[in-house]
mmCIF file as gemmi writes it, N, C-alpha and C atoms, coordinates in Angstrom:
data_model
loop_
_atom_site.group_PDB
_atom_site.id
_atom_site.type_symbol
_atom_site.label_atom_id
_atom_site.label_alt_id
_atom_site.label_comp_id
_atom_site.label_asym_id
_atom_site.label_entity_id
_atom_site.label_seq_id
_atom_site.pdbx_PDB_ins_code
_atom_site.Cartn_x
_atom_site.Cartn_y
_atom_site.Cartn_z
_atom_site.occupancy
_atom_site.B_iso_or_equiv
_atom_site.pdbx_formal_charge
_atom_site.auth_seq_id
_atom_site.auth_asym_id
_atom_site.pdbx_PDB_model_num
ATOM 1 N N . UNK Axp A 1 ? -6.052 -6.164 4.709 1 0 ? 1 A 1
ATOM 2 C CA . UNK Axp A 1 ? -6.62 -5.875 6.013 1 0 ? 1 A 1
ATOM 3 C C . UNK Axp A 1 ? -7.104 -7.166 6.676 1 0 ? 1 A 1
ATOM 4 N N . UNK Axp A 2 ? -7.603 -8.416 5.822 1 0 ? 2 A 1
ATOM 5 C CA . UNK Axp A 2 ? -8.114 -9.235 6.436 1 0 ? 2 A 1
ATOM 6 C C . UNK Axp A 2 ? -7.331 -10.199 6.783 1 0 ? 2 A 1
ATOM 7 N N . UNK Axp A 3 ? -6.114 -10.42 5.605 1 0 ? 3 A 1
ATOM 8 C CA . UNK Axp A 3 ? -5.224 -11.197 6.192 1 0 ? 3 A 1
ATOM 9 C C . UNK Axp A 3 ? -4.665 -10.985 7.166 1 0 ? 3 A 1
ATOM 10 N N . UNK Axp A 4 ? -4.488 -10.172 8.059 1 0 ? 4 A 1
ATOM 11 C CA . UNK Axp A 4 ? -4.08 -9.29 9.058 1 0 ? 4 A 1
ATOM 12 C C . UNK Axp A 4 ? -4.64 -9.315 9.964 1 0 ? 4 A 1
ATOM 13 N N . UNK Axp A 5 ? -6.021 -9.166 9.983 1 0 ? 5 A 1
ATOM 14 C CA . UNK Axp A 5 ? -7.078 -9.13 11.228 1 0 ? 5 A 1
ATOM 15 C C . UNK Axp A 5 ? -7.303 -10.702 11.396 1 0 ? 5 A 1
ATOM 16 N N . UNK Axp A 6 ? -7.154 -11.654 10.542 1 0 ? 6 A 1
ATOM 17 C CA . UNK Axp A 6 ? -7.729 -12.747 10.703 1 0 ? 6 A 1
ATOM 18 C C . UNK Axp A 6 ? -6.747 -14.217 10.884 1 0 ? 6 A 1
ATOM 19 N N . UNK Axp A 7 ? -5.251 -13.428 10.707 1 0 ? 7 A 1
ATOM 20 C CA . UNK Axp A 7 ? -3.784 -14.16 10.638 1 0 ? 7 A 1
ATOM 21 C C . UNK Axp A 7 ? -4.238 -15.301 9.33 1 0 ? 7 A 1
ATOM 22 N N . UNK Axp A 8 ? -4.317 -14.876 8.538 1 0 ? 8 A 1
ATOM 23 C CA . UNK Axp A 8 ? -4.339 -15.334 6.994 1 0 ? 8 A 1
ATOM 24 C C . UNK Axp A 8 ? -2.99 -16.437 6.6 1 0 ? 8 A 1
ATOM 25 N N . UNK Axp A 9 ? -3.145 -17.821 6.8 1 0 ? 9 A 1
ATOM 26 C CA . UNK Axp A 9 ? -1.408 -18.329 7.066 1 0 ? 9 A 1
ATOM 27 C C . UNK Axp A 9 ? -0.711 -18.284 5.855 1 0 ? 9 A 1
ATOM 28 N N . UNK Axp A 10 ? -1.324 -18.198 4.862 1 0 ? 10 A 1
ATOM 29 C CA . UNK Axp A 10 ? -0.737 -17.946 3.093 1 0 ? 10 A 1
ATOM 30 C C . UNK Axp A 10 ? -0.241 -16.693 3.341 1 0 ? 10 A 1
ATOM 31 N N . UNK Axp A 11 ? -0.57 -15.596 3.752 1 0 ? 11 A 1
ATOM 32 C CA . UNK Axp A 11 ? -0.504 -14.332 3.529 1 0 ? 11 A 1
ATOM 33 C C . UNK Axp A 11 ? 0.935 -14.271 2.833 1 0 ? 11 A 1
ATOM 34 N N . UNK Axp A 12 ? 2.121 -14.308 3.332 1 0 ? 12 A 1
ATOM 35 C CA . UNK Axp A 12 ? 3.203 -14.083 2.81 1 0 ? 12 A 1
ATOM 36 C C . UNK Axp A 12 ? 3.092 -14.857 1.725 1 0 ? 12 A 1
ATOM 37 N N . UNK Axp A 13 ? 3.191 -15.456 1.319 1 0 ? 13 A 1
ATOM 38 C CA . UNK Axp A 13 ? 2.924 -16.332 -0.079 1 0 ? 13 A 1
ATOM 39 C C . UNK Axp A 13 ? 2.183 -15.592 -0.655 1 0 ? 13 A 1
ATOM 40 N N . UNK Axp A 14 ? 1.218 -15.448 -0.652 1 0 ? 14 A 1
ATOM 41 C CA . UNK Axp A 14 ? 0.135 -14.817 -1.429 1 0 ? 14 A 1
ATOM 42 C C . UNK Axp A 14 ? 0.728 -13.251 -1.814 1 0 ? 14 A 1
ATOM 43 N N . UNK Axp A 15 ? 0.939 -12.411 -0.944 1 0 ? 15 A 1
ATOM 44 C CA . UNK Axp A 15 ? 1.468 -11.305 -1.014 1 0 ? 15 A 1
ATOM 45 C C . UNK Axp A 15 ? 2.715 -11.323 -2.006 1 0 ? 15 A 1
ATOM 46 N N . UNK Axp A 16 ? 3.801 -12.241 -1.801 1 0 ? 16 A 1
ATOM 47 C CA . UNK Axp A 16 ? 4.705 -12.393 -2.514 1 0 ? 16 A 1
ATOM 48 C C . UNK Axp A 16 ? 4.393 -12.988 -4.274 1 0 ? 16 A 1
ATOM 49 N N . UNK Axp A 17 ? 3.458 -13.459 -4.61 1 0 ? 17 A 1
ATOM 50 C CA . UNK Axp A 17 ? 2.659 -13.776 -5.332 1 0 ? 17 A 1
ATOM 51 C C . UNK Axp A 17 ? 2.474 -12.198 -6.251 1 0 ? 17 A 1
ATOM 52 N N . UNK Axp A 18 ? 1.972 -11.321 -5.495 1 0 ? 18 A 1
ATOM 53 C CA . UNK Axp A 18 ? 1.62 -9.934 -5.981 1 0 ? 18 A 1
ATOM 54 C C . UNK Axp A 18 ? 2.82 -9.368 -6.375 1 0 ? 18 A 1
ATOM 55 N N . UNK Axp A 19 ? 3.648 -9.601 -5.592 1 0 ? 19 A 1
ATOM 56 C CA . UNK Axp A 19 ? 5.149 -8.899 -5.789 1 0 ? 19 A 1
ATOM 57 C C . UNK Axp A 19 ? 5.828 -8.841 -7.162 1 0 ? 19 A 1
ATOM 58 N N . UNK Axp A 20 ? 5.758 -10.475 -7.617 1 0 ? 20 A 1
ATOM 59 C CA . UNK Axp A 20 ? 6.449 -11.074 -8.343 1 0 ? 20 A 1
ATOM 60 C C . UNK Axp A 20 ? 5.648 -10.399 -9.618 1 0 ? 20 A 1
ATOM 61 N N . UNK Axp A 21 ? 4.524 -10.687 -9.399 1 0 ? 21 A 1
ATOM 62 C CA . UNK Axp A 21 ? 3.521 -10.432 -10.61 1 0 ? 21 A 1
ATOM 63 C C . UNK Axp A 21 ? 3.746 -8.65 -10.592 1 0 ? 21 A 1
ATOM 64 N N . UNK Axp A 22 ? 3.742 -7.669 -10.049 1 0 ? 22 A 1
ATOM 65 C CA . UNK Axp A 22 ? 3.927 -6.243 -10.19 1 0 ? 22 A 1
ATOM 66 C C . UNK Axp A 22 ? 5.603 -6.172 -10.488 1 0 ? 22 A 1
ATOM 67 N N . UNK Axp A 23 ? 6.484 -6.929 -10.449 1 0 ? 23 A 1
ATOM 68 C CA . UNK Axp A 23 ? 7.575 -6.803 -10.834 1 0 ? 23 A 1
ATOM 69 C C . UNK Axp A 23 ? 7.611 -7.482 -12.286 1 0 ? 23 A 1
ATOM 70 N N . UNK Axp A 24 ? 7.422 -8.024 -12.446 1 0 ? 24 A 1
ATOM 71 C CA . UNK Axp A 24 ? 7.527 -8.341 -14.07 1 0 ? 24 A 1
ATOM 72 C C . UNK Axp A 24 ? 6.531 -7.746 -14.962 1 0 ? 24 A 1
ATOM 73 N N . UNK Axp A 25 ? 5.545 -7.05 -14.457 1 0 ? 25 A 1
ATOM 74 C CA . UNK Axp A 25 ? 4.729 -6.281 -15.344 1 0 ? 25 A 1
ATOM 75 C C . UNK Axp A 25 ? 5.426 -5.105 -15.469 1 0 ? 25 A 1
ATOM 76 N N . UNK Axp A 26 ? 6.173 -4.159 -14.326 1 0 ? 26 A 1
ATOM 77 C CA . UNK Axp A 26 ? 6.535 -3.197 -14.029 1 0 ? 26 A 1
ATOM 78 C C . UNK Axp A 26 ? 8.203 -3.277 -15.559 1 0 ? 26 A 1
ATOM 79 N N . UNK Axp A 27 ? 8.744 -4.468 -15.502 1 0 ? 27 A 1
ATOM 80 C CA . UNK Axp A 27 ? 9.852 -4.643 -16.434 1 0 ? 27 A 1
ATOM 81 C C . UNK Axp A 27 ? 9.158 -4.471 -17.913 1 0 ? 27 A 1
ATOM 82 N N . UNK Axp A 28 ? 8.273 -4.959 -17.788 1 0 ? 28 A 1
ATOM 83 C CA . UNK Axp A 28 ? 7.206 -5.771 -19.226 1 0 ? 28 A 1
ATOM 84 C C . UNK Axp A 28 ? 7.348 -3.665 -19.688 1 0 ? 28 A 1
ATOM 85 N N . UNK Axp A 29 ? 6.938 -3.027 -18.741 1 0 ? 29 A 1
ATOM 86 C CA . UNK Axp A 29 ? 6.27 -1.579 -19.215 1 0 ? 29 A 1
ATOM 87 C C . UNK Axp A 29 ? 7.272 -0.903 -19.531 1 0 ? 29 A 1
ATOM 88 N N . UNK Axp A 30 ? 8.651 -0.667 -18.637 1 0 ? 30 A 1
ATOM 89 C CA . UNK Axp A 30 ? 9.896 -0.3 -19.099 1 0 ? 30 A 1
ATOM 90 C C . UNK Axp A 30 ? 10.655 -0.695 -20.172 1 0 ? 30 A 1
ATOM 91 N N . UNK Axp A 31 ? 10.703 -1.57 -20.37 1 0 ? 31 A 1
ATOM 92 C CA . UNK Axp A 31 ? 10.745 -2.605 -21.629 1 0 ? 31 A 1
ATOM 93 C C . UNK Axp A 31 ? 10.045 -1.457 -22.739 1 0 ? 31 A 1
ATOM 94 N N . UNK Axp A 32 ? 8.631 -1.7 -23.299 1 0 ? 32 A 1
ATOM 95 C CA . UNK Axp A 32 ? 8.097 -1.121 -23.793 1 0 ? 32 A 1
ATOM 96 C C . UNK Axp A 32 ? 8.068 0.103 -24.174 1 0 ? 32 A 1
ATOM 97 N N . UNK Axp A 33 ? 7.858 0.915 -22.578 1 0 ? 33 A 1
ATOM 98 C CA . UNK Axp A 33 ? 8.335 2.532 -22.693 1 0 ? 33 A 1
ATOM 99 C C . UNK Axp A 33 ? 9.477 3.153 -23.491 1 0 ? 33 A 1
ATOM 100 N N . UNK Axp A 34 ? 10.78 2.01 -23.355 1 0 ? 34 A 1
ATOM 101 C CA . UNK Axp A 34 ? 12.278 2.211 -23.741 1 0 ? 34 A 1
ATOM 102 C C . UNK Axp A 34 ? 12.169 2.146 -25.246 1 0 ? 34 A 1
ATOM 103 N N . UNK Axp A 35 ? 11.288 0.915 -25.836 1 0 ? 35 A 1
ATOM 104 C CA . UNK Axp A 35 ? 11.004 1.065 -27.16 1 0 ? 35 A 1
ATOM 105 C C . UNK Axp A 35 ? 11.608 -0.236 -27.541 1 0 ? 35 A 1
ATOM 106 N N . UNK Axp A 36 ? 12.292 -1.14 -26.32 1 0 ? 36 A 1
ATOM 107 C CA . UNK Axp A 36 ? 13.056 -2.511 -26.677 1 0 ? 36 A 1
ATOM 108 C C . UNK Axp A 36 ? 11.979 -3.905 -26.565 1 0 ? 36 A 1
ATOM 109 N N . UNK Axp A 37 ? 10.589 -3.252 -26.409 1 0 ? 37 A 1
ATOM 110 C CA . UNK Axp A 37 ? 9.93 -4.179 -26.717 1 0 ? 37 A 1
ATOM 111 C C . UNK Axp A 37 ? 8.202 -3.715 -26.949 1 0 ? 37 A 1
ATOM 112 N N . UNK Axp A 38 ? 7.303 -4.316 -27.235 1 0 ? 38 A 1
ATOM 113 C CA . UNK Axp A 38 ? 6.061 -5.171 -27.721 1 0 ? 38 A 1
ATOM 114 C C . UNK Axp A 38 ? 5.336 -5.36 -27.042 1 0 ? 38 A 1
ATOM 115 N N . UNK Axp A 39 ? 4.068 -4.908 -27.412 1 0 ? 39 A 1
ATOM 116 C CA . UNK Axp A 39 ? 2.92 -5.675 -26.27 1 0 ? 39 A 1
ATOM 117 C C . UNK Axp A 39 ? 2.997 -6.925 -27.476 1 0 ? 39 A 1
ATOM 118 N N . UNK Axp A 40 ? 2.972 -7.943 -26.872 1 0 ? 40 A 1
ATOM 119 C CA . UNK Axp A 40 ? 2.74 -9.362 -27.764 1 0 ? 40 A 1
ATOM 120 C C . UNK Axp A 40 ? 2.078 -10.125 -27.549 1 0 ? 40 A 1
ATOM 121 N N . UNK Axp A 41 ? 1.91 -11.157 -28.285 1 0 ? 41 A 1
ATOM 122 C CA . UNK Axp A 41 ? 0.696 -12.413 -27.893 1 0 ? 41 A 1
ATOM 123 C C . UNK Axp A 41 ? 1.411 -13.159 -26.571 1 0 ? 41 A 1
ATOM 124 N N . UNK Axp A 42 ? 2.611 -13.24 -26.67 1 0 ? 42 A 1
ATOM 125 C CA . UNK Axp A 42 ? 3.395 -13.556 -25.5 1 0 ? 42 A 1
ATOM 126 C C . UNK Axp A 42 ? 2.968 -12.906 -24.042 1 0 ? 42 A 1
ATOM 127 N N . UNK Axp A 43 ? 3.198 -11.501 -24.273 1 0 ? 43 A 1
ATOM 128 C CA . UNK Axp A 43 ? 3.227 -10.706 -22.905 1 0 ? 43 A 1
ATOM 129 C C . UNK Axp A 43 ? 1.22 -10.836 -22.745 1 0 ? 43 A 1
ATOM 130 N N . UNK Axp A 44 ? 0.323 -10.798 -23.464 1 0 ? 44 A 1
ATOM 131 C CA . UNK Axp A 44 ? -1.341 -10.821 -23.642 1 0 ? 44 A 1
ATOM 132 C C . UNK Axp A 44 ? -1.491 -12.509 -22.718 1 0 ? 44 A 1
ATOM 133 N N . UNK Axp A 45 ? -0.791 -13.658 -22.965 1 0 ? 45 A 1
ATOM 134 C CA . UNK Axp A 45 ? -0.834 -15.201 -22.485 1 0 ? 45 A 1
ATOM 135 C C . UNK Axp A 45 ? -0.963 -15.029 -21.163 1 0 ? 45 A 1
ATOM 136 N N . UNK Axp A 46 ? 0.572 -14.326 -20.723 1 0 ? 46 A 1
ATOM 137 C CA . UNK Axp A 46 ? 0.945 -13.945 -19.598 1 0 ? 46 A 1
ATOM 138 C C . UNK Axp A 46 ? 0.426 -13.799 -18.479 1 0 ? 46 A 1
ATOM 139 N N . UNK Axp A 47 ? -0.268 -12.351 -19.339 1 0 ? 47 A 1
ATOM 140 C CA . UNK Axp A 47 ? -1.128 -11.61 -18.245 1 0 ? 47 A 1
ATOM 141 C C . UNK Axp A 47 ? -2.09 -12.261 -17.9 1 0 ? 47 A 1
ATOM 142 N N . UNK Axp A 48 ? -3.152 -12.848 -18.749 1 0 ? 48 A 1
ATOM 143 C CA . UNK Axp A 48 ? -4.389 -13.596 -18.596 1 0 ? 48 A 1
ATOM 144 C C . UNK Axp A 48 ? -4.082 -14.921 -18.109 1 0 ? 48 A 1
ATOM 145 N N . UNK Axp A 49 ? -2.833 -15.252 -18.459 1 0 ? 49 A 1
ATOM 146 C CA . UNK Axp A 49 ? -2.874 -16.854 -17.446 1 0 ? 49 A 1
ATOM 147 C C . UNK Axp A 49 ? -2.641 -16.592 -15.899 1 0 ? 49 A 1
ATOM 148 N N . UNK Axp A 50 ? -1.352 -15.749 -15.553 1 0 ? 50 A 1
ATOM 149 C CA . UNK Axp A 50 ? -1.611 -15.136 -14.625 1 0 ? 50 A 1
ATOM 150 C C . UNK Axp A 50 ? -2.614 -15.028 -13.933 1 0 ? 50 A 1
ATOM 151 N N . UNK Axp A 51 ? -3.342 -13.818 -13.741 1 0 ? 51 A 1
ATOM 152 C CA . UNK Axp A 51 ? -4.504 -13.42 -13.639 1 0 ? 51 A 1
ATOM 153 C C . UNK Axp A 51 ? -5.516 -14.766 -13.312 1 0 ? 51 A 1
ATOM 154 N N . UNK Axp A 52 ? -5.684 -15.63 -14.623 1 0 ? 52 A 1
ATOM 155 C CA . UNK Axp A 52 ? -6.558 -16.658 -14.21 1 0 ? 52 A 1
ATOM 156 C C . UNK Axp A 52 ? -6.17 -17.804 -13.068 1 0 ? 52 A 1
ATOM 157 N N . UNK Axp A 53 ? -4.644 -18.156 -13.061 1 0 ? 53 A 1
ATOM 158 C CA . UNK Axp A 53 ? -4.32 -18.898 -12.277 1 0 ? 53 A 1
ATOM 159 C C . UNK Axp A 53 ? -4.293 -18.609 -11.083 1 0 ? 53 A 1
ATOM 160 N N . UNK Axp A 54 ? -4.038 -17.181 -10.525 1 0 ? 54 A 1
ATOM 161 C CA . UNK Axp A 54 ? -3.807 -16.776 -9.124 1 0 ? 54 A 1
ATOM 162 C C . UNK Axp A 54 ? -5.9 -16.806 -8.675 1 0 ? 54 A 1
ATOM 163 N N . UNK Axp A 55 ? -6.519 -16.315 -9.675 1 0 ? 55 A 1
ATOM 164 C CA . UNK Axp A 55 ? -7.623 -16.24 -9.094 1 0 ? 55 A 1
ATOM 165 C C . UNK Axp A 55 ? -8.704 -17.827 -8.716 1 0 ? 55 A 1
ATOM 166 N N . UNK Axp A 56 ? -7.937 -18.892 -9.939 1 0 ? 56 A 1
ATOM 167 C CA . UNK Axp A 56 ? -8.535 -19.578 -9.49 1 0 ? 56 A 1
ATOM 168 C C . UNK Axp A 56 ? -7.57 -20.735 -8.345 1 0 ? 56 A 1
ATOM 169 N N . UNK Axp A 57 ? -6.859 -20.616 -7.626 1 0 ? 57 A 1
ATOM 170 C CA . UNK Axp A 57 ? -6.26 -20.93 -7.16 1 0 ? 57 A 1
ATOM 171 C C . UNK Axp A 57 ? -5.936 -20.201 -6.09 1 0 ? 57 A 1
ATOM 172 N N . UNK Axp A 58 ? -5.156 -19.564 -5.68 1 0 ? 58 A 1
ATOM 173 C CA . UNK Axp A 58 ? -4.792 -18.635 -4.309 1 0 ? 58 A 1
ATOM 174 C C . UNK Axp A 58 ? -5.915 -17.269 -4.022 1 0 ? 58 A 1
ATOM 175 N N . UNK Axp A 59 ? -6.537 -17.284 -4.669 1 0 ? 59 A 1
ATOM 176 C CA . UNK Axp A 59 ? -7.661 -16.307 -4.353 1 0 ? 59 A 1
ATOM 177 C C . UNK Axp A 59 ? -8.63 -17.417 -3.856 1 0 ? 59 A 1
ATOM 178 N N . UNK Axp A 60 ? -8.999 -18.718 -4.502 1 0 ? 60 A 1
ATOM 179 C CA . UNK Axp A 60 ? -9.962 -19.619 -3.696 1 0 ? 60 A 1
ATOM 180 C C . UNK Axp A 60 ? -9.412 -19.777 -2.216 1 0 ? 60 A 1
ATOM 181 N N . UNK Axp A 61 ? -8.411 -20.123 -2.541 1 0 ? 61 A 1
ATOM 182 C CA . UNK Axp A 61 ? -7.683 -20.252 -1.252 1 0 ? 61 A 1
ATOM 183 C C . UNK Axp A 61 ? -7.836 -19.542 0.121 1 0 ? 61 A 1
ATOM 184 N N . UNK Axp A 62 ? -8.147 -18.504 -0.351 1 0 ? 62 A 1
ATOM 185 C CA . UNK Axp A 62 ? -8.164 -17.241 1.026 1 0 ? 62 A 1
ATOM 186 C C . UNK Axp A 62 ? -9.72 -17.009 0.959 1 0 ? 62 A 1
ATOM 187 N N . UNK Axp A 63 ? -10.544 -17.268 0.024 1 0 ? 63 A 1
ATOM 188 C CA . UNK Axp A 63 ? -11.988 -17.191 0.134 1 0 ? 63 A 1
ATOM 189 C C . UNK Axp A 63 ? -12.929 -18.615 1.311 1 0 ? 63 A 1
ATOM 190 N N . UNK Axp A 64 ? -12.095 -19.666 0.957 1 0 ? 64 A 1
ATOM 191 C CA . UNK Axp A 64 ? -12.313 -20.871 1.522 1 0 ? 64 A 1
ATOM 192 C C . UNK Axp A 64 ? -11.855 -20.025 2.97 1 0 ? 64 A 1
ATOM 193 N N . UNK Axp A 65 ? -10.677 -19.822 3.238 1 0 ? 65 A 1
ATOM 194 C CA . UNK Axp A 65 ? -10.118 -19.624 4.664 1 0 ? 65 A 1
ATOM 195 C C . UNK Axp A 65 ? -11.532 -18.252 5.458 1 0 ? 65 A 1
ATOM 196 N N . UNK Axp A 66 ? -11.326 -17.678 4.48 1 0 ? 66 A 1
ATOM 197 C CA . UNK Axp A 66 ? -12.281 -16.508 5.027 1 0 ? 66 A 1
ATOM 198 C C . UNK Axp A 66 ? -13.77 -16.656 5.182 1 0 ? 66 A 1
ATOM 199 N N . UNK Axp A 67 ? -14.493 -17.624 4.328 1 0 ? 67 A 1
ATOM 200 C CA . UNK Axp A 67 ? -15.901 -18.56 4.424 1 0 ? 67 A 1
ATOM 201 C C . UNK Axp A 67 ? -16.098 -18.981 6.06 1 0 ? 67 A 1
ATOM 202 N N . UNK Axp A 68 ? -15.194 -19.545 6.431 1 0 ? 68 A 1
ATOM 203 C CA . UNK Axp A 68 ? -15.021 -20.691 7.632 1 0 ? 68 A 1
ATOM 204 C C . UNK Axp A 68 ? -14.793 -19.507 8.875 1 0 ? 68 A 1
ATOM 205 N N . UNK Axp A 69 ? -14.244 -18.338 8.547 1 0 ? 69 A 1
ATOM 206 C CA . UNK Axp A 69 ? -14.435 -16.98 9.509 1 0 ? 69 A 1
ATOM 207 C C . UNK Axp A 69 ? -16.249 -16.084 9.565 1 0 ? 69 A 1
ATOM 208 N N . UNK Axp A 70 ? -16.379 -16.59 8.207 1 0 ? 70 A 1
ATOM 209 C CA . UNK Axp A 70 ? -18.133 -16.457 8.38 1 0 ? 70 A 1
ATOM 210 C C . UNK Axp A 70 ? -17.944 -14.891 7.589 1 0 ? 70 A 1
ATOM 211 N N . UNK Axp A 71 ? -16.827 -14.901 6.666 1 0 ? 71 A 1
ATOM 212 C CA . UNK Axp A 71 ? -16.875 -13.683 5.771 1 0 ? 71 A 1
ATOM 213 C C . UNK Axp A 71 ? -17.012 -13.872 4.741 1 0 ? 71 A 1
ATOM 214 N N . UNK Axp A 72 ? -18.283 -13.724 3.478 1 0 ? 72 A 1
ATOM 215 C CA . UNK Axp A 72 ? -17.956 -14.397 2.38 1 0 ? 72 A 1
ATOM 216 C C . UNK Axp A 72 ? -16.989 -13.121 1.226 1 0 ? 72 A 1
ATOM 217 N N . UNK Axp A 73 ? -16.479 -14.135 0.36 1 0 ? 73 A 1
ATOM 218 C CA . UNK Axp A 73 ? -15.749 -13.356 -0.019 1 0 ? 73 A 1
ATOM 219 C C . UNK Axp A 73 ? -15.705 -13.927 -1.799 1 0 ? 73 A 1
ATOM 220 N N . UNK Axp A 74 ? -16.426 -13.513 -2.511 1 0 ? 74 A 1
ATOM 221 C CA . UNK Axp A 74 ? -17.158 -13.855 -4.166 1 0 ? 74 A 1
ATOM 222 C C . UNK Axp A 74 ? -15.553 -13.838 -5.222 1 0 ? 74 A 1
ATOM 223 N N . UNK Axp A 75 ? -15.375 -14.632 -5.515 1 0 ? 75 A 1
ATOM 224 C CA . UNK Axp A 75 ? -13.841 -15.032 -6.239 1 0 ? 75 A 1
ATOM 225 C C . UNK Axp A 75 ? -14.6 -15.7 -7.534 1 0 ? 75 A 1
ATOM 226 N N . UNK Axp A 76 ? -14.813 -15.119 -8.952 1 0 ? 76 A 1
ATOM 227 C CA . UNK Axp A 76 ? -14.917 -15.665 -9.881 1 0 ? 76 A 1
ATOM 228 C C . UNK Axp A 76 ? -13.899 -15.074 -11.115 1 0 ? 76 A 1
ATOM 229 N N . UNK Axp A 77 ? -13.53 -15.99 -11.822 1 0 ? 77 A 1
ATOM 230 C CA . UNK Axp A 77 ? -12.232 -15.753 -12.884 1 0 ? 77 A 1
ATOM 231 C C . UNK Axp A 77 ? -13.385 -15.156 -14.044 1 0 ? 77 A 1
């Protein structure tokens, strides 16, 4: 909503960011479901590096942009 109301210039990036990440989790689960794979220390790295990298990085990113709109917006990993 805010990237939107506020023309957020990452937005597509960022969004696509989500994409990528709900598409390979979405394989990761089919995978699994099918029985051709594992939750593993591999797929556990993943998720949490993930996760940590987008937040400390492209989530600062849009918190900084949104600060300077006078919205705060609390981003901790």
């Amino acid at each position: 909503k805010y990237f939107i109301q506020y023309d957020y210039p990452d937005r597509s990036a960022h969004l696509a960011e989500h994409q990528l990440f709900m598409e390979k989790v979405e394989n990761l689960k089919k995978a699994f479901v099918g029985g051709s794979a594992r939750v593993s220390i591999q797929t556990m790295v993943f998720l949490s590096e993930w996760l940590v990298e987008h937040i400390c990085t492209s989530d600062r990113k849009y918190a900084a942009f949104f600060a300077q709109k006078g919205i705060d917006a609390v981003i901790t990993p």
